[in-house]
N, C-alpha and C positions, 0 to 999 in steps of 0.2 A: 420670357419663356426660356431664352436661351441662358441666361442666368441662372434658373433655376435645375436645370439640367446640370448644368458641372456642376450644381450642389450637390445633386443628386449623386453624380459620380463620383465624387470626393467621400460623400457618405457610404456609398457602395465599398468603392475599394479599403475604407478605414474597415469599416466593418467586414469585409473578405478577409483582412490582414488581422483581425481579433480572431474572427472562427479560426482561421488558421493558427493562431497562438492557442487558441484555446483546445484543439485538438491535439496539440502536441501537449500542455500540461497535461491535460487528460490521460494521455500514453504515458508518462513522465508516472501521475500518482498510482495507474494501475501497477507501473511496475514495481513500485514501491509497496503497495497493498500487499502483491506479491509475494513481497519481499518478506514484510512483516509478518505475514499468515505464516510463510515457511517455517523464519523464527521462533514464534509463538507456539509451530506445533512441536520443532527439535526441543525447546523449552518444556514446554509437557510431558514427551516422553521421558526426557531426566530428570523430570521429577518423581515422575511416577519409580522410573529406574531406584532411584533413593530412596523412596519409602518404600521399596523391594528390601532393600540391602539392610537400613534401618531396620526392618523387621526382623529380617535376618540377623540381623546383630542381636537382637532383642533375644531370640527365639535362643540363640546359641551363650548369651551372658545367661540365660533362666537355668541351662541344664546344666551349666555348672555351679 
């Protein structure tokens, strides 16, 4: 019995020490997620900016 118990605590604290790694990746990808969303929307808005400007170009080669 007593043998089986420090197994037991050995299994406990291996696995306390994974949740706790794994809580910190967790934090790690969110911010990254983050990170990427932000990019992704600066990215879109200059795009959109460019095919503003593009068409403007467009709009001002026709009238001449």
């Amino acid at each position: 019995m007593r043998k089986q118990t420090g197994i037991l605590r050995k299994q406990y604290a291996f696995l306390l020490a994974e949740s706790t790694e794994m809580r910190k990746q967790t934090g790690i990808l969110r911010k990254q997620y983050a990170f990427l969303l932000t990019k992704s929307t600066e990215m879109k808005k200059q795009y959109v900016f460019l095919l503003i400007e593009l068409d403007l170009i467009k709009c001002a080669s026709e009238q001449w």
